[in-house]
Rosetta silent file (secondary structure, phi, psi, omega in degrees, C-alpha in Angstrom):
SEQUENCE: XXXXXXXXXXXXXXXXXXXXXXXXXXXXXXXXXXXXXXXXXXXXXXXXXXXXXXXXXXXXXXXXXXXXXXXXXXXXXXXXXXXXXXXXXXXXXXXXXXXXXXXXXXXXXXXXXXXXXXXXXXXXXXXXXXXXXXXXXXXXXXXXXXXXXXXXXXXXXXXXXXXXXXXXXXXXXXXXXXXXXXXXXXXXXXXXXXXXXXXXXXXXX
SCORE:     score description
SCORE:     0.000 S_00000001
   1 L     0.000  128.085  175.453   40.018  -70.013  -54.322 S_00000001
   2 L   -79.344  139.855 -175.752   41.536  -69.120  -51.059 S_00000001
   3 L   -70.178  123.758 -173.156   44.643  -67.086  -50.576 S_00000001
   4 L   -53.494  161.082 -154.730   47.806  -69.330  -48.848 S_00000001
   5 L   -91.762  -59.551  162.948   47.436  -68.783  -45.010 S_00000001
   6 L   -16.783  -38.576  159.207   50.710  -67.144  -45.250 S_00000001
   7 L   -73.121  -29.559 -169.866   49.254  -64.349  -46.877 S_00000001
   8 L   -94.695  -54.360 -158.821   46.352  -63.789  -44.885 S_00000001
   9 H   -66.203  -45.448  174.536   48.758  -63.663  -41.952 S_00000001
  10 H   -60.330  -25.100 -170.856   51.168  -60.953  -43.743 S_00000001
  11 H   -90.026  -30.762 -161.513   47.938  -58.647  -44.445 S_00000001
  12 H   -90.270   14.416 -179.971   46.492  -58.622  -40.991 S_00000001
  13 H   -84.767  -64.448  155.711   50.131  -58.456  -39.329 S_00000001
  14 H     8.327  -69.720  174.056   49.814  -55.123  -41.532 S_00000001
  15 H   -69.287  -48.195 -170.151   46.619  -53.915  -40.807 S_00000001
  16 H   -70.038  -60.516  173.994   47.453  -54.404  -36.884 S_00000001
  17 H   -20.744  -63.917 -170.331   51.102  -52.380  -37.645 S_00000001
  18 H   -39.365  -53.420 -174.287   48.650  -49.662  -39.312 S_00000001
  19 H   -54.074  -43.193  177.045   46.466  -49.404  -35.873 S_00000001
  20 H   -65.463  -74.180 -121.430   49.433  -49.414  -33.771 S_00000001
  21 H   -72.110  -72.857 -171.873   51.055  -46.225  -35.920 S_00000001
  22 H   -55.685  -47.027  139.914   47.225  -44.607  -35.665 S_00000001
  23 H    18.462  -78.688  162.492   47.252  -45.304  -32.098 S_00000001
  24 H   -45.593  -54.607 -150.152   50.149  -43.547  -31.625 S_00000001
  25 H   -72.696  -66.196 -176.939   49.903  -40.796  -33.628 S_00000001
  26 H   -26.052  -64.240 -163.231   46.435  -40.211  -31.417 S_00000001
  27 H   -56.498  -22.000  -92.254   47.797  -40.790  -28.299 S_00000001
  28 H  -139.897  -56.678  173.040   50.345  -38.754  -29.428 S_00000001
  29 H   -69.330  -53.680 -172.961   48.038  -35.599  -30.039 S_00000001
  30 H   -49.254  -67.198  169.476   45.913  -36.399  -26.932 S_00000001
  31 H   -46.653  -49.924  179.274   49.415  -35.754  -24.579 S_00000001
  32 H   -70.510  -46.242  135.880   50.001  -32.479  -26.147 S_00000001
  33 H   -27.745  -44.002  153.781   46.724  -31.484  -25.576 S_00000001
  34 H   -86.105  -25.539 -170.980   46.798  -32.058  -21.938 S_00000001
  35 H   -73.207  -49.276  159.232   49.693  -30.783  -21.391 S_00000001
  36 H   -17.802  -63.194 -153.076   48.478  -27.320  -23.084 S_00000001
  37 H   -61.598  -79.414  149.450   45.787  -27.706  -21.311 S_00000001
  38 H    -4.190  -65.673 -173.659   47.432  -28.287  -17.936 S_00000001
  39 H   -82.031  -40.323  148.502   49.943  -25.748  -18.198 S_00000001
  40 H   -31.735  -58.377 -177.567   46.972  -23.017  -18.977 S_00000001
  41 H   -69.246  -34.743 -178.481   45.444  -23.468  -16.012 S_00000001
  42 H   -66.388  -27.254 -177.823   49.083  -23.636  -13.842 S_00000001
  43 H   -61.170  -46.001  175.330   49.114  -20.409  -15.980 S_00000001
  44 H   -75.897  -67.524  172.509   46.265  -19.010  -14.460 S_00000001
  45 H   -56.799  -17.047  148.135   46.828  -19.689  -11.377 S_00000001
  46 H   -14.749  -91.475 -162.635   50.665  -17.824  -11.721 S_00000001
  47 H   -36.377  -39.816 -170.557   48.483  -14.943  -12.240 S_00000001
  48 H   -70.808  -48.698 -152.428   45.897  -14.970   -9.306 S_00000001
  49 H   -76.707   -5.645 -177.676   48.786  -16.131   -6.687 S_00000001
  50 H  -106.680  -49.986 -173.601   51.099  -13.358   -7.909 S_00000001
  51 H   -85.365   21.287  155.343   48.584  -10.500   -7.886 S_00000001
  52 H   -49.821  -39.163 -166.874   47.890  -12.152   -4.179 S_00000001
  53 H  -104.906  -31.814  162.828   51.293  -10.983   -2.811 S_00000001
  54 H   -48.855  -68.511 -139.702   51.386   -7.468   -5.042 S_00000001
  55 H   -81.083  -53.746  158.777   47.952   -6.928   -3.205 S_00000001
  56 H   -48.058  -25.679 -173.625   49.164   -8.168   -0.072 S_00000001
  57 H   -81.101  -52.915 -175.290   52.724   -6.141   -0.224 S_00000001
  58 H   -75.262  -25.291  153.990   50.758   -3.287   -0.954 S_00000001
  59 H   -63.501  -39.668  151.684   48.260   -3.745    2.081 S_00000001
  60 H   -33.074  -93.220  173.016   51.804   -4.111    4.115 S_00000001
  61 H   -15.492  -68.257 -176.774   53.159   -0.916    2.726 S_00000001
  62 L   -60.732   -1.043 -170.357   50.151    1.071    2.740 S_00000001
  63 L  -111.099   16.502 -174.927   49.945    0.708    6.528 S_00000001
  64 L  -164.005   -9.520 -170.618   54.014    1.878    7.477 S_00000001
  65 L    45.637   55.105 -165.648   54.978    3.206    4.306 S_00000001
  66 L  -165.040  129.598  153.093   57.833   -0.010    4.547 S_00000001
  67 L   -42.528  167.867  141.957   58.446   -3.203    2.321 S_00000001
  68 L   -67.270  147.500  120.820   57.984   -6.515    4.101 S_00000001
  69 L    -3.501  -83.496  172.345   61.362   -8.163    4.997 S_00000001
  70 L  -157.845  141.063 -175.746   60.649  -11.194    4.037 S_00000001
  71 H   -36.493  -20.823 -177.110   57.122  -12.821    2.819 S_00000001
  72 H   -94.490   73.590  135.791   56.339  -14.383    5.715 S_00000001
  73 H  -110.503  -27.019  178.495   55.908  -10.568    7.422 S_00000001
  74 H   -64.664  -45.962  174.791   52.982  -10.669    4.943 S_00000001
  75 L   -63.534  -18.264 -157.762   51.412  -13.603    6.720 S_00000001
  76 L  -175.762  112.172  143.989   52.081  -12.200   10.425 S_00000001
  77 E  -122.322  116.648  171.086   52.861   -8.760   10.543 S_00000001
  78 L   -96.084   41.015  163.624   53.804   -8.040   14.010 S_00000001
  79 L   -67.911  -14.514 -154.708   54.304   -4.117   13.486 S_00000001
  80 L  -133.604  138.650  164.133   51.036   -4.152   15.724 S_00000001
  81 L   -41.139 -107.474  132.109   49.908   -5.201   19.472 S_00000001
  82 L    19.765  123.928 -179.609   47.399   -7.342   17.105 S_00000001
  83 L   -94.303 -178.060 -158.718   49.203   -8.821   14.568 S_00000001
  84 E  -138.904  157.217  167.135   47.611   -8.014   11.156 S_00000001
  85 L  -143.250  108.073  170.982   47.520  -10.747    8.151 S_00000001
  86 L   -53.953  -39.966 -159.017   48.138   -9.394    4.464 S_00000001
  87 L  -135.247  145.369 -164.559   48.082  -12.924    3.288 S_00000001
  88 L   -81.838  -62.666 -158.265   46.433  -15.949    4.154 S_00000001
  89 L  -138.089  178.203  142.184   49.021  -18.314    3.887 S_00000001
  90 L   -63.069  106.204  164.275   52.665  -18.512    1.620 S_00000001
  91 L   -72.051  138.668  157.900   51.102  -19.889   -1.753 S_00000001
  92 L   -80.270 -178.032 -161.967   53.820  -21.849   -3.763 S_00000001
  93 L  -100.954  131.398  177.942   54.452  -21.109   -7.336 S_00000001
  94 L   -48.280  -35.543 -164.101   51.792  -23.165   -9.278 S_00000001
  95 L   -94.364  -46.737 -166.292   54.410  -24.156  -12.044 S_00000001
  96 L   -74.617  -40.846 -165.841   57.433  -25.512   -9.524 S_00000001
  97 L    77.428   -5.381 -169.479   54.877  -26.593   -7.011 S_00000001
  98 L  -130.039  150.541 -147.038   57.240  -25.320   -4.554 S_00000001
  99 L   -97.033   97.016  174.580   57.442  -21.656   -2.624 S_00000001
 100 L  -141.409   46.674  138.975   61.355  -21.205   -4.224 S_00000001
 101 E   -20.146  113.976  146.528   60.239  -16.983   -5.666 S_00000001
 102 E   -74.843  121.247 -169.259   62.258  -15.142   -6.891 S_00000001
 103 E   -92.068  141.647  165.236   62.355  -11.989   -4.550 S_00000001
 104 E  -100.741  105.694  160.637   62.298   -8.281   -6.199 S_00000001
 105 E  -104.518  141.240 -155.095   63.739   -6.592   -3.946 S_00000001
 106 L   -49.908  153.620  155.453   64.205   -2.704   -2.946 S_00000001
 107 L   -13.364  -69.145 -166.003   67.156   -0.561   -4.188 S_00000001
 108 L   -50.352  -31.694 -125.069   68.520   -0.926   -0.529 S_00000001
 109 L    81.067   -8.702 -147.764   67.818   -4.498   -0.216 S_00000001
 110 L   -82.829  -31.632 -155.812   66.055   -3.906    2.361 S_00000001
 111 L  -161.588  151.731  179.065   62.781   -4.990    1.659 S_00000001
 112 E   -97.151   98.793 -167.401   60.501   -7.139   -0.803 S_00000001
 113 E   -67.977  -47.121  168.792   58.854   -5.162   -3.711 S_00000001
 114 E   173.055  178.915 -175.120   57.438   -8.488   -5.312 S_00000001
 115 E  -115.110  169.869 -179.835   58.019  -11.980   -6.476 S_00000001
 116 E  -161.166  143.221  174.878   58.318  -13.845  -10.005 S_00000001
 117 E   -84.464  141.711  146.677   58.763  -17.499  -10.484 S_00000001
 118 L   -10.185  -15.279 -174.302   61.324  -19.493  -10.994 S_00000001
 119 L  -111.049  165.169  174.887   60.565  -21.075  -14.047 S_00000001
 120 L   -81.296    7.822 -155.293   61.937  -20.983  -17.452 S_00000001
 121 L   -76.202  151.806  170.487   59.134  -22.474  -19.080 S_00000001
 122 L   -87.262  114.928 -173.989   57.716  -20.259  -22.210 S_00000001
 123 L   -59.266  153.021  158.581   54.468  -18.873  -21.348 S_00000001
 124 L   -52.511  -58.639 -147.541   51.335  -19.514  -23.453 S_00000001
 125 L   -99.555   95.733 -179.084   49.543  -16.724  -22.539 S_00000001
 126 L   -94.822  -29.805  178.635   51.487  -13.812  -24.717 S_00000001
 127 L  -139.161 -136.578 -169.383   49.352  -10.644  -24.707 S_00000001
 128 L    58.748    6.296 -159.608   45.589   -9.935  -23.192 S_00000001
 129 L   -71.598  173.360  159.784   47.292   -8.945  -19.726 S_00000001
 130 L   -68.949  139.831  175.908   45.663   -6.489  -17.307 S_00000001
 131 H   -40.043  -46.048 -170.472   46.994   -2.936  -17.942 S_00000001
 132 H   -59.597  -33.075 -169.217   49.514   -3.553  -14.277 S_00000001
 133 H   -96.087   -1.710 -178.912   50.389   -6.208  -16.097 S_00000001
 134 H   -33.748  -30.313 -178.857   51.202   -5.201  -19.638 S_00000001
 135 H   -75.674  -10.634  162.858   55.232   -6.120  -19.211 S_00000001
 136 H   -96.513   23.722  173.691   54.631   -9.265  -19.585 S_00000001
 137 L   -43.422  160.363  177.331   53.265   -9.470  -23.100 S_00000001
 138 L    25.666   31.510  169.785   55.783  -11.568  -25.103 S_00000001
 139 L   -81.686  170.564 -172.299   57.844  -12.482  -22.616 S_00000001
 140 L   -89.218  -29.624  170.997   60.284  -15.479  -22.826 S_00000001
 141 L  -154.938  162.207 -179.464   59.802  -17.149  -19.703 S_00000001
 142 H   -64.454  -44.277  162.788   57.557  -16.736  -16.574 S_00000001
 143 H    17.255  -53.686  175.950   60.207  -15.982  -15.103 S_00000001
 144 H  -120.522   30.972  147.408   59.969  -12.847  -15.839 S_00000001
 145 L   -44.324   88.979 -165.598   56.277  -12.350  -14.965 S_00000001
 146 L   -94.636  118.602  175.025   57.564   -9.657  -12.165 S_00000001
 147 E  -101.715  104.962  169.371   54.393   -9.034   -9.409 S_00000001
 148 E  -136.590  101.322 -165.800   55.821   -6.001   -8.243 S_00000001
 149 L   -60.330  114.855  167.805   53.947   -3.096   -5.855 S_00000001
 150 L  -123.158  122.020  179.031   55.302    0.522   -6.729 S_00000001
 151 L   -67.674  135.488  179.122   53.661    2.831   -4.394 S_00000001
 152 L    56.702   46.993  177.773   51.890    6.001   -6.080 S_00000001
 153 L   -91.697  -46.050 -155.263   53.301    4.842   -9.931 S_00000001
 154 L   -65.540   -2.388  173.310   49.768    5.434  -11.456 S_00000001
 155 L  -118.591   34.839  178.122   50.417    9.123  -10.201 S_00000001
 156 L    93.291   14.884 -168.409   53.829    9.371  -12.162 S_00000001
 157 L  -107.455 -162.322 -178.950   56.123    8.418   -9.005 S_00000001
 158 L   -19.230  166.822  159.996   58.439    5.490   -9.100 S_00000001
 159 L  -179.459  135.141  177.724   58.848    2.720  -11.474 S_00000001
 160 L   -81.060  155.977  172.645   60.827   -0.625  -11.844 S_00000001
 161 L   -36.884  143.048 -178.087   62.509   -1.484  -14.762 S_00000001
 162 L    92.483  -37.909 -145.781   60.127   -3.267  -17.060 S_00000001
 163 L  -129.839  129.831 -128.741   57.397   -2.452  -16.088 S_00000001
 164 L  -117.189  143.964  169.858   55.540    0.369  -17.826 S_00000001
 165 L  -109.886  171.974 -171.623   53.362    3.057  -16.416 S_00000001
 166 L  -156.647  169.343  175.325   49.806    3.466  -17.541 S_00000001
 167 L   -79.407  130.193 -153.932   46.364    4.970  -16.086 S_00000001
 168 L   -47.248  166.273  178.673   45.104    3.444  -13.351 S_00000001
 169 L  -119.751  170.129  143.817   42.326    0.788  -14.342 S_00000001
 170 L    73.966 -163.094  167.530   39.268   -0.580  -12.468 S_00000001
 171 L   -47.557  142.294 -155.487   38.578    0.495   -8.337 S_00000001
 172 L  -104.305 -172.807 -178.180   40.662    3.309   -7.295 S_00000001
 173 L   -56.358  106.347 -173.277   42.485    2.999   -3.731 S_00000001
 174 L   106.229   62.913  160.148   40.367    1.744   -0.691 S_00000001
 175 L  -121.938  157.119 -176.972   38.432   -0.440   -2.302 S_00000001
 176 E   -97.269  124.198  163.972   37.926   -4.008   -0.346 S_00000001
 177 L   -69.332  111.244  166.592   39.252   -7.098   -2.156 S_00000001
 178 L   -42.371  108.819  149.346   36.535  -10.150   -1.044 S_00000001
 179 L    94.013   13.181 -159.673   38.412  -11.844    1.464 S_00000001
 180 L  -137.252 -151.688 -164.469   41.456  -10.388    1.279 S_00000001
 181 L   -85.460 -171.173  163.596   43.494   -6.557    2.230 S_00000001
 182 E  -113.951  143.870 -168.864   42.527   -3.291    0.510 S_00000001
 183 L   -59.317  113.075  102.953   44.128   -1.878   -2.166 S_00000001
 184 L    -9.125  142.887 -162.014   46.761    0.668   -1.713 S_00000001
 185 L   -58.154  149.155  174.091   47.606    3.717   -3.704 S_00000001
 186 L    93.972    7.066 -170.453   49.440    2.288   -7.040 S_00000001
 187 L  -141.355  104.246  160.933   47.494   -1.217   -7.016 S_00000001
 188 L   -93.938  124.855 -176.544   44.537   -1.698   -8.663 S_00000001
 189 L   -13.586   96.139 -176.406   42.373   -4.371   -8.123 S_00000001
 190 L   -40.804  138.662  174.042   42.514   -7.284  -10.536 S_00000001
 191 L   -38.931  -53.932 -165.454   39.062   -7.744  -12.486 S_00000001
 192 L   -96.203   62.067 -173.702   38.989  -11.460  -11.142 S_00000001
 193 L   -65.150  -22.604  166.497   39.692  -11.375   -7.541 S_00000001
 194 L   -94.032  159.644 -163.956   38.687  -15.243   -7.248 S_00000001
 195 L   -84.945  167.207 -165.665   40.972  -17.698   -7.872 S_00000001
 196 L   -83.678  136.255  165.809   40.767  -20.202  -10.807 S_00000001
 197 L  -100.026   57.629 -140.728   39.132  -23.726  -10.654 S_00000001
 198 L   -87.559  127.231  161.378   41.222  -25.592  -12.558 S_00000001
 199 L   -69.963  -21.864  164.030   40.051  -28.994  -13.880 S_00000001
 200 L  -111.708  142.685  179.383   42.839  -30.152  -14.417 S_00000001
 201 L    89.518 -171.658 -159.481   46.495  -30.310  -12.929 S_00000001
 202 L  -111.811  146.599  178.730   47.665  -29.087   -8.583 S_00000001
 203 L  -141.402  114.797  147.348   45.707  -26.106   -7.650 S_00000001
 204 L   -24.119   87.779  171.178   47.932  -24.612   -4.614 S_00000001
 205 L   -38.680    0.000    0.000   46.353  -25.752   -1.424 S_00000001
């Protein structure tokens, strides 16, 4: 005996409710999962584009014993008949998409030590740094990812706030970064001098 058509119609409006809920729920997972994903890689690329301008600041430096100005001195430095270029271009900061740095700047003012981004976002990435980079383990926001060039700290000289000293790692001073300056005393070379291929997400142009 067949079930009134009324009935049949209440179970599959049911079963289609159920699909839509799992649907969701999926869909649901799937978005958090990219976004992870997504902000890893914007994550990554922080790092390489930040220890771009500590390597550049410190190819500046080492060649006047003097900050930049202002970042674009990195890009053009006309200290020289020849103008010299620390930096290829301004990179913007992979999570803002836009070059709005926060400048670290000298005691005096005077000069640009290093940059940190702008955003408030809570990093992923909590410990595993490169020894230069050890202050930012547990930090609260990138924000205060600080890329900042202290000349001669690995031999006990200066040191900014934060930021911890330790024995130098990796290639010591005058070694050549592929495609880029040479390292200056107090900066050692990141292991991973090429930048990140991100599958996903804006990779700074």
């Amino acid at each position: 005996m067949r079930a009134p058509a009324s009935k049949q119609q209440g179970f599959t409006y049911l079963g289609l409710l159920f699909a839509v809920v799992i649907m969701g729920l999926m869909l649901t997972v799937v978005a958090r999962v990219w976004r992870t994903t997504v902000q890893r890689e914007r994550e990554a690329q922080l790092l390489w584009v930040g220890h771009a301008y500590r390597m550049a600041i410190s190819s500046y430096f080492a060649l006047g014993h003097k900050y930049p100005a202002t970042l674009q001195d990195l890009v053009t430095d006309e200290r020289f008949p020849v103008p010299k270029h620390h930096l290829r271009r301004l990179y913007p900061d992979p999570l803002t998409g836009r070059a709005d740095w926060t400048l670290v700047l000298t005691p005096s003012q005077s000069g640009v030590q290093g940059v940190a981004s702008t955003s408030q976002q809570a990093p992923i990435k909590r410990d595993g740094f490169e020894i230069i980079d050890a202050a930012f383990k547990d930090s609260e926001c990138y924000c205060l990812w600080k890329f900042v060039y202290v000349p001669y700290r690995w031999a006990g000289g200066a040191t900014v706030p934060g930021i911890p000293g330790a024995p130098p790692p990796g290639p010591g001073p005058g070694t050549q970064l592929p495609g880029g300056p040479t390292a200056a005393p107090g900066v050692p070379l990141p292991s991973n001098p090429t930048p990140p291929t991100p599958t996903l997400g804006s990779q700074p142009n």
